[in-house]
C-alpha positions in Angstrom: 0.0 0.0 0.0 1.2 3.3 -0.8 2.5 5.5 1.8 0.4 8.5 1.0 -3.0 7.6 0.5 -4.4 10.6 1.6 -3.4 13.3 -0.6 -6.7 14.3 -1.2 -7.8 14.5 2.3 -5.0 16.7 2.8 -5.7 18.9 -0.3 -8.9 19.0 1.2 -8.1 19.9 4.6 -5.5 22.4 2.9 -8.7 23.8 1.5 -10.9 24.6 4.4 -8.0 25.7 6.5 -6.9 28.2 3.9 -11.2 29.1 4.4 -10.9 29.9 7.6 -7.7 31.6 7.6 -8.9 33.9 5.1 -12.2 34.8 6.7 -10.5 36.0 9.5 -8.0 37.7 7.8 -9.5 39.5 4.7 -11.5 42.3 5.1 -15.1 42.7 3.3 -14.3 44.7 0.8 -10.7 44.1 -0.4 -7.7 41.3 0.5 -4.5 43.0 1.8 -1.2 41.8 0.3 1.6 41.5 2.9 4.2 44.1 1.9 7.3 41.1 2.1 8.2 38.0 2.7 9.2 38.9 6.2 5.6 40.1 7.5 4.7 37.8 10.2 1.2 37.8 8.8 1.8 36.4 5.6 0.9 33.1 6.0 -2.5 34.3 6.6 -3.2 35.7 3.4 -3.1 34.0 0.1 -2.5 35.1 -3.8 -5.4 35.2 -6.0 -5.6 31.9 -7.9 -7.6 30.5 -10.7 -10.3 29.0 -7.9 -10.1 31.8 -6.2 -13.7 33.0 -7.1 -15.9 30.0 -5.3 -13.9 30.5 -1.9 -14.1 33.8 -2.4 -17.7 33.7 -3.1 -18.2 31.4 0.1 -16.8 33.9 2.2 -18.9 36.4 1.1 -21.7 34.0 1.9 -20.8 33.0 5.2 -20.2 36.9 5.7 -23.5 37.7 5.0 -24.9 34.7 7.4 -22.9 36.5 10.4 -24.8 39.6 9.1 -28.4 37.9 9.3 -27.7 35.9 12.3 -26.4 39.4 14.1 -29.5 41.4 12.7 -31.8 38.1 13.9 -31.1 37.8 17.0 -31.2 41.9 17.4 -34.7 41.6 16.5 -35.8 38.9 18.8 -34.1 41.0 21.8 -36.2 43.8 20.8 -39.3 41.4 20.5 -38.9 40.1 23.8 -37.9 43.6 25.5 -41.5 44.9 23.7 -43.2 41.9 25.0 -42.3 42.8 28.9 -43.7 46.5 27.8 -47.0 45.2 26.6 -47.3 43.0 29.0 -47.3 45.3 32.0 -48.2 48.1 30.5 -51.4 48.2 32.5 -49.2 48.7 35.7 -47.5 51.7 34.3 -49.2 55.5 34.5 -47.2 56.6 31.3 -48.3 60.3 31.6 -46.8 60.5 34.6 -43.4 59.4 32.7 -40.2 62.5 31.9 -38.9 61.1 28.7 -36.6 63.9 29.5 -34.5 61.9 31.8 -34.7 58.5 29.8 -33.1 60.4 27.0 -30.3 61.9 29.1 -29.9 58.6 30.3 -29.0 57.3 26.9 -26.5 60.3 26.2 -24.8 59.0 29.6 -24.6 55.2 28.5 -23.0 56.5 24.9 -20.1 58.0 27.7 -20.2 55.1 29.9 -19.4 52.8 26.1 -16.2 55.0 25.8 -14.1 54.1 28.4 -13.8 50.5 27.9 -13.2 51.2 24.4 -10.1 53.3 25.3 -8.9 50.7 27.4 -9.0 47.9 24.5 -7.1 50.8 21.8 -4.3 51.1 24.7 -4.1 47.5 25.6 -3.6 47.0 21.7 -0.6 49.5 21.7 0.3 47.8 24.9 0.6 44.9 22.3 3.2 47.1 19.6 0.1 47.1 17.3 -0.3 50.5 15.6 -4.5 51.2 15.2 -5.7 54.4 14.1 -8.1 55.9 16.9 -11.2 55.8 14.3 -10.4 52.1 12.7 -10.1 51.0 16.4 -13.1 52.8 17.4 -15.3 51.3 14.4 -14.4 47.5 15.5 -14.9 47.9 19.3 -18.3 48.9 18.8 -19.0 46.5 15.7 -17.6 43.5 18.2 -20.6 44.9 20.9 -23.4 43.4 18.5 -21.4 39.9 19.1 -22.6 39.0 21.8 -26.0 38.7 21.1 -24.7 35.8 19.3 -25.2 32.6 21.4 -21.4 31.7 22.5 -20.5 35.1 22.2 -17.1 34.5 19.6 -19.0 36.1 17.2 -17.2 39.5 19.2 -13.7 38.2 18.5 -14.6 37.6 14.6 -15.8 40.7 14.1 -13.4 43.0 15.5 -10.8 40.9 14.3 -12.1 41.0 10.3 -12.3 45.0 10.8 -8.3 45.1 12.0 -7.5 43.0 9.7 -7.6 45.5 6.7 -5.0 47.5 8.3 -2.4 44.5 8.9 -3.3 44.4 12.4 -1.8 41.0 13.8 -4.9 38.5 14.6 -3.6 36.2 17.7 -2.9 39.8 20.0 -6.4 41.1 18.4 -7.8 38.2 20.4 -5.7 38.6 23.0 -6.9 41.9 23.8 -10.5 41.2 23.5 -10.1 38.6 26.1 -8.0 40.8 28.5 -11.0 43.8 27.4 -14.3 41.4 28.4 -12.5 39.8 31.7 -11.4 43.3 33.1 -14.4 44.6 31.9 -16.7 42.0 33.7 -14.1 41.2 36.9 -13.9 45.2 37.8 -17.5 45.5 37.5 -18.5 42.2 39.6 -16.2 44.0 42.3 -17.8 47.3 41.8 -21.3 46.1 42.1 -20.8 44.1 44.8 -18.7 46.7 47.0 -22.0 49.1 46.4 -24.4 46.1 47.4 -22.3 45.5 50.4 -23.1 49.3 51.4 -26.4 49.4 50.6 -29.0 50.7 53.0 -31.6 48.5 53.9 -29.0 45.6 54.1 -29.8 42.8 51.3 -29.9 39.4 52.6 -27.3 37.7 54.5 -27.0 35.0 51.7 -26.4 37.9 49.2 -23.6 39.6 51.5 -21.6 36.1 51.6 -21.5 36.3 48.0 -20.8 39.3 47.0 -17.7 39.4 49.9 -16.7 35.2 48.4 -16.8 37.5 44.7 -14.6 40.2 45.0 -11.6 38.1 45.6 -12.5 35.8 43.0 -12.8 38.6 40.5 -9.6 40.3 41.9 -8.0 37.0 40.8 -8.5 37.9 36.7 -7.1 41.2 36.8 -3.7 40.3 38.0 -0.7 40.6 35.4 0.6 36.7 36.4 -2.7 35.4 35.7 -2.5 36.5 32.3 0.7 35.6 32.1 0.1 31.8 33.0 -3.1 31.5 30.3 -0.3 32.5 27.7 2.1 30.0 29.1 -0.6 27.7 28.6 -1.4 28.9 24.8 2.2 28.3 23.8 2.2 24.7 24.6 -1.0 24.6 22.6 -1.9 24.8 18.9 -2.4 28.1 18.9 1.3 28.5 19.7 3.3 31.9 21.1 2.3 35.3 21.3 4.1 38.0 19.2 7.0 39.3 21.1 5.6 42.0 23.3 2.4 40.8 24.6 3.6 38.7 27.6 5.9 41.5 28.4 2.7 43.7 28.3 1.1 42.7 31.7 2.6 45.3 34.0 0.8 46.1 37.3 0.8 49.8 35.2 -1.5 48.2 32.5 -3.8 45.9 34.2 -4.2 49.3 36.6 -5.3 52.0 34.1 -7.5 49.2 32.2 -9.3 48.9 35.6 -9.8 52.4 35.8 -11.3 53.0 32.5 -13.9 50.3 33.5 -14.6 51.6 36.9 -15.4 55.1 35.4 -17.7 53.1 32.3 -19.2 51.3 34.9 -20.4 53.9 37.1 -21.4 56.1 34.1 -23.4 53.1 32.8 -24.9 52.7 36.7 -26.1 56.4 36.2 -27.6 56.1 33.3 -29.9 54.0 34.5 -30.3 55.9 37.8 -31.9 58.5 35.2 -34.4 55.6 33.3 -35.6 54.6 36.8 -36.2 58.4 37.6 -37.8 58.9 34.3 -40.8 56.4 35.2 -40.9 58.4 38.7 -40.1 61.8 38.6 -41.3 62.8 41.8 -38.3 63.7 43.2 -37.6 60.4 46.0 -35.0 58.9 44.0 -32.7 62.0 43.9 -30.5 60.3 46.9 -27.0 58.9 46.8 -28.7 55.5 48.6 -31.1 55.4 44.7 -28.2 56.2 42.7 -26.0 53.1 44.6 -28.7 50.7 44.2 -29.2 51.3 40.4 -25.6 51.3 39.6 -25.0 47.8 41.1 -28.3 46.6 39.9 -26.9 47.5 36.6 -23.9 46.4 37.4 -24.6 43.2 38.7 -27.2 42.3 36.0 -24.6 42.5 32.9 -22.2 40.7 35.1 -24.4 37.8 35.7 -26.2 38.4 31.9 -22.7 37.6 30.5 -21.9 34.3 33.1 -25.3 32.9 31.6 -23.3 32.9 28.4 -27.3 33.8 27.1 -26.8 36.2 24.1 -26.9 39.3 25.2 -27.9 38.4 28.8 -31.6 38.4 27.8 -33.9 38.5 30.8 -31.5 37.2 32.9 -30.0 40.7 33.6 -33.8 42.2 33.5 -34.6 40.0 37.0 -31.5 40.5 38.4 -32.1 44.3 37.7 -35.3 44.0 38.8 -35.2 42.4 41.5 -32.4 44.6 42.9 -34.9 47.7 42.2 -37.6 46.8 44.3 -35.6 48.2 47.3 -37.1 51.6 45.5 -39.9 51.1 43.2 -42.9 48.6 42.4 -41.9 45.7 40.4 -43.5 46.7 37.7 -41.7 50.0 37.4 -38.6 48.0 38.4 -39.7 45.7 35.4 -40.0 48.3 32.9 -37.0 50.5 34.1 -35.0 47.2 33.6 -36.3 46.5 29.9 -36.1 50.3 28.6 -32.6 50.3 30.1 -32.2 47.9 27.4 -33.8 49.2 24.9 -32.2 52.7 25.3 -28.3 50.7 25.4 -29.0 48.4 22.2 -30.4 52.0 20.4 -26.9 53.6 21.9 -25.2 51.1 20.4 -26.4 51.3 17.5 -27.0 54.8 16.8 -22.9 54.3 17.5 -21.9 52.0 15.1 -23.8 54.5 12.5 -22.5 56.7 13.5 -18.4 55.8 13.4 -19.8 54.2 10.0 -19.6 57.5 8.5 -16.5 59.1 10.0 -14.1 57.1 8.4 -15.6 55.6 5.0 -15.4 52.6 3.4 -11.4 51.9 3.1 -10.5 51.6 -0.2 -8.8 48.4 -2.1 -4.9 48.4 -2.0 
């Protein structure tokens, strides 16, 4: 028997692996050449050939899928967010509503977006990877409408695909969106649960134990060495070493300013919806610094424990934690509806975003 009897599996596995390479690495509108041999890219992009149009035509394909599957499972977030409206709506004394303040809520969440976004950009230069402040700004906010993909990767191929038209390395693109989400979460589950721990009534005892057992748990993912030893771990892998740079990157200096930027997002985010909540009762009891510390780590805790239930998007998991945090202040029903219109008003942010960044740099021509 012949020693090679597989040369067509191979071809074929040759195939799909050059598939997925390139749908991570080409952009949608044009495929960057690396500029010499020596680019440590290269080997993810390939020269046209003569079947270069069905692959290509596949990726376009399975680009437009990730479109309809994004815009899909925006809708039924949106379906299910107007479902909880209608069905409580009875409950609710609209008139008695200031849109005023739900509005001005959503111009703080747009603030509360930017932080974070400034922290991935810098954690990216951390990494020697040059990305122009608009580029970068485009594909942190395209990556948000990820994760109301089920598994939430869908973040990672997005912002990924956008940096790749400018020759941005891809393995410490996805290092930085993992060091961007588990800052972003860890610093928040601390955040809300020091502000539960001082609330006023006193939550439950079984709620106290858990919030004090989290903080050190979270504290645990924003230290430099346990970055570090993930890394370690990735080199023995297949995915293989980091660039040179990255591990050298997580300094006490870095993992610090990251936190910051997520602390200040987090309590601008915890204000906006301070203002919803006072926008379905404006009559002046929830203008205290007790209203404003539950809201904040209601909000705070609900997108924490949204994103642990790996659900895309968190859906209604963050609404009852939310919720039920905000009956310490309101009726439930209020509570209820604050909770959905907070995120209504943050998937509208988000999107009024993404159109908006659409148009400040335009579509990036073929090289």
């Amino acid at each position: 028997m012949s020693p090679r009897p597989t040369i067509r599996a191979r071809q074929t596995h040759r195939v799909c692996q050059d598939f997925l390479c390139d749908f991570i690495a080409e952009s949608a509108y044009s495929l960057p050449q690396p500029t010499s041999s020596t680019d440590p890219n290269a080997s993810f992009v390939k020269q046209p050939s003569a079947n270069a149009y069905p692959k290509h035509a596949l990726k376009r394909i399975a680009k437009w899928g990730i479109i309809l599957v994004v815009l899909l499972f925006l809708g039924l977030t949106l379906q299910r967010a107007y479902s909880d409206l209608h069905t409580h709506r009875d409950q609710l004394d609209i008139s008695k509503m200031a849109l005023s303040w739900i509005v001005v809520g959503g111009g703080i969440y747009i603030l509360g977006m930017l932080p974070a976004s400034q922290a991935w950009l810098q954690t990216l230069g951390a990494f020697q990877q040059k990305v122009p402040f608009w580029t970068g700004m485009q594909a942190y906010f395209l990556g948000h409408l990820g994760k109301y993909i089920p598994g939430k990767a869908m973040v990672i191929v997005l912002r990924v695909s956008k940096l790749r038209e400018i020759g941005v390395e891809i393995k410490p693109t996805i290092v930085s969106v993992f060091v961007e989400t588990l800052t972003s979460v860890s610093t928040g589950a601390i955040l809300g649960c020091a502000l539960l721990l001082c609330q006023s009534p006193r939550p439950p005892k079984w709620m106290l134990w858990n919030a004090m057992f989290c903080i050190p748990c979270a504290f645990i993912f924003l230290l430099p060495h346990t970055f570090r030893g993930v890394l370690g771990v990735l080199a023995k892998s297949r995915v293989g070493r980091m660039p040179k740079g990255v591990n050298e990157a997580f300094t006490w200096r870095l993992m610090l300013r990251n936190c910051s930027w997520m602390a200040l997002g987090w309590c601008l985010h915890g204000t906006a919806s301070w203002l919803v909540l006072i926008g379905f009762q404006p009559d002046g009891s929830l203008w205290s610094v007790q209203a404003w510390t539950v809201c904040t780590s209601a909000a705070l805790l609900g997108a924490v424990v949204g994103f642990a239930s790996m659900i895309p998007g968190g859906a209604i998991v963050r609404e009852l934690v939310i919720t039920w945090l905000l009956t310490t202040l309101v009726p439930q029903p209020i509570a209820l509806a604050a909770a959905v219109v907070f995120r209504v008003v943050g998937l509208a942010c988000e999107l009024a975003l993404i159109l908006c960044l659409s148009f400040v740099q335009g579509r990036p021509k073929p090289s």
